[in-house]
C-alpha positions in Angstrom: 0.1 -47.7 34.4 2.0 -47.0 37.7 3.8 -50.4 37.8 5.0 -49.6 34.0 6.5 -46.3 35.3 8.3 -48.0 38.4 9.3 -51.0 35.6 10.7 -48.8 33.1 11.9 -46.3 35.7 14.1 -49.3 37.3 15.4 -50.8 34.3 16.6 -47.5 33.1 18.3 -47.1 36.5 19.9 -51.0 36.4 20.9 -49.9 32.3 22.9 -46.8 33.7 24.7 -48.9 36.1 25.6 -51.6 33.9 27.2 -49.1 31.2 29.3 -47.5 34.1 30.1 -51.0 35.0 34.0 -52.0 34.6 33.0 -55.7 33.9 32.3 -55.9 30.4 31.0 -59.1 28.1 32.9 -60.7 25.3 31.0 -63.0 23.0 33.4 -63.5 19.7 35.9 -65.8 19.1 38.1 -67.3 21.8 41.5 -65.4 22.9 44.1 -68.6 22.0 47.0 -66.7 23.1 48.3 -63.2 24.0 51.7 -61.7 22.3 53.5 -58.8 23.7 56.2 -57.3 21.5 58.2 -55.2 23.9 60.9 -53.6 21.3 57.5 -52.1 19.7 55.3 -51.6 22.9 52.4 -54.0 21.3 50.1 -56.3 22.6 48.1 -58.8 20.7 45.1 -60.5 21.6 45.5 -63.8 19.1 42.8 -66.3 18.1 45.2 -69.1 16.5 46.7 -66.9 13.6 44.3 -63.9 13.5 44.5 -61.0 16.1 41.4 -60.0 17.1 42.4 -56.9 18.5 45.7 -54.6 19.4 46.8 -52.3 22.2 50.1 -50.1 22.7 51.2 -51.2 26.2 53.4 -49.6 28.3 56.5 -51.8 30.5 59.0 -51.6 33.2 61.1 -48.5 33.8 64.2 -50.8 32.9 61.8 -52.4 29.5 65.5 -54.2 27.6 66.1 -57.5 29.0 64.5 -60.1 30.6 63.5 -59.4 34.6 65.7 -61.6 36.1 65.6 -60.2 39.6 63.1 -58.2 42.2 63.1 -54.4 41.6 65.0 -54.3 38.1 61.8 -52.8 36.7 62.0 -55.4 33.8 59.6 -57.0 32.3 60.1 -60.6 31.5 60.8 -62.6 28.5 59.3 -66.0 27.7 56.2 -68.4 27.3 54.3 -67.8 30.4 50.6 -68.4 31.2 47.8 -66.0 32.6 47.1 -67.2 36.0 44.4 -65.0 37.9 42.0 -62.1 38.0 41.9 -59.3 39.9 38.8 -57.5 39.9 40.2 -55.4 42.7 43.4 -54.3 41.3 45.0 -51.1 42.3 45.4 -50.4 38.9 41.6 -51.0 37.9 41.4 -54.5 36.6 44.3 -57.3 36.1 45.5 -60.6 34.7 47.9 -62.2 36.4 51.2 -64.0 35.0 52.8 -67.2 36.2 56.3 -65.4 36.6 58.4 -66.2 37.9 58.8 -69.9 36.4 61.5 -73.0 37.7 64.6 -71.4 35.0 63.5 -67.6 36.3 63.6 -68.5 40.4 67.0 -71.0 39.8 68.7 -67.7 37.7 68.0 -65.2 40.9 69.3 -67.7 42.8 72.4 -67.9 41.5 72.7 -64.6 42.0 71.7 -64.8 45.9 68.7 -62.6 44.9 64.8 -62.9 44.6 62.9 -63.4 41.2 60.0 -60.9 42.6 56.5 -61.8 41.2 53.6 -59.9 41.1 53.7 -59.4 37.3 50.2 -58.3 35.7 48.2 -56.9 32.7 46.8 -53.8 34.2 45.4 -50.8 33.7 46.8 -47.0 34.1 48.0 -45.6 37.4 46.1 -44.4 40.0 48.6 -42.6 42.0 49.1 -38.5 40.1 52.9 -39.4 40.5 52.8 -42.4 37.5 50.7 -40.5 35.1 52.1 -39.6 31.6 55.4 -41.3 32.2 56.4 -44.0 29.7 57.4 -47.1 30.9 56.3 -46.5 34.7 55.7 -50.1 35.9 58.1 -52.1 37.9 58.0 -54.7 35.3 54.3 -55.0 34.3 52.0 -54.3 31.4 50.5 -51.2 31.3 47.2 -50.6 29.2 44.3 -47.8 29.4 41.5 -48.4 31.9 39.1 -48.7 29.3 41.6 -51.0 27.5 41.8 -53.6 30.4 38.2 -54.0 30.2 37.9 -55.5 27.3 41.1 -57.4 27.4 39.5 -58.3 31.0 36.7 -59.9 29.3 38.3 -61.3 26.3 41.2 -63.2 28.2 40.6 -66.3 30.1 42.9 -68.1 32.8 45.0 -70.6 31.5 45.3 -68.5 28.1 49.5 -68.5 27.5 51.3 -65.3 26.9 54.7 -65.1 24.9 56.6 -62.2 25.9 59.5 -61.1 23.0 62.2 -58.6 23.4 
């Protein structure tokens, strides 16, 4: 009877844990391809034609245009491709994206400036001064904590993005 106890006593312990847990499962249909519709602060998680689920997103503090250089607080514009993880994001979880491409780093060039990089799917800020302020990032995409978990779960490396205006 007192091994049942401890049993049932420690599985109820390792069930709290795992419902506090950040790292959630996904089991349904595969994430084919993420769309983000900028003018309308959307983000779709696609499965060939169908979305399987939406989020309002938040961008850049400059969100019209297409980032074209370090520190213009755009976000960019484009076919790109999810290209790591981040369990231990500053901004809870994130997805990296493959910016900036060949056409993105040749454009900053021409300027005699840098591309920047370091653009992800993340969650909300940490820091007191970010909170409720549209548009806060420095070009990112900006989701709820709780948000980013599942979108965490539900989108694999190597899945493509299309970013529109």
């Amino acid at each position: 009877m007192r091994s049942v106890l401890h049993l049932f006593l420690a599985l109820a312990v390792a069930l709290s844990f795992s419902a506090c847990s950040k790292f959630k499962s996904y089991n349904g249909p595969e994430v084919t391809r993420v769309v983000v519709m900028k003018s309308s602060r959307k983000m779709y998680l696609m499965h060939n034609d169908e979305a399987l689920k939406v989020f309002d997103i938040e961008l850049g503090f400059t969100p019209v245009g297409h980032k074209e250089i370090e520190g213009d607080g755009r976000t960019p514009e484009g076919r790109y491709i999810i290209n790591r993880r981040n369990p231990n994001s500053e901004f809870h979880l994130s997805l990296g994206i493959d910016y900036p491409n060949v056409d993105d780093i040749a454009n900053a060039r021409k300027m005699g400036k840098s591309p920047g990089g370091d653009i992800f799917i993340h969650g909300g800020p940490n820091l007191l001064r970010d909170r409720n302020k549209v548009d806060w990032t420095w070009g990112c995409i900006s989701v709820t904590n709780k948000e980013i978990e599942q979108i965490y779960a539900m989108v694999q490396t190597g899945t493509p993005i299309d970013i529109f205006p």
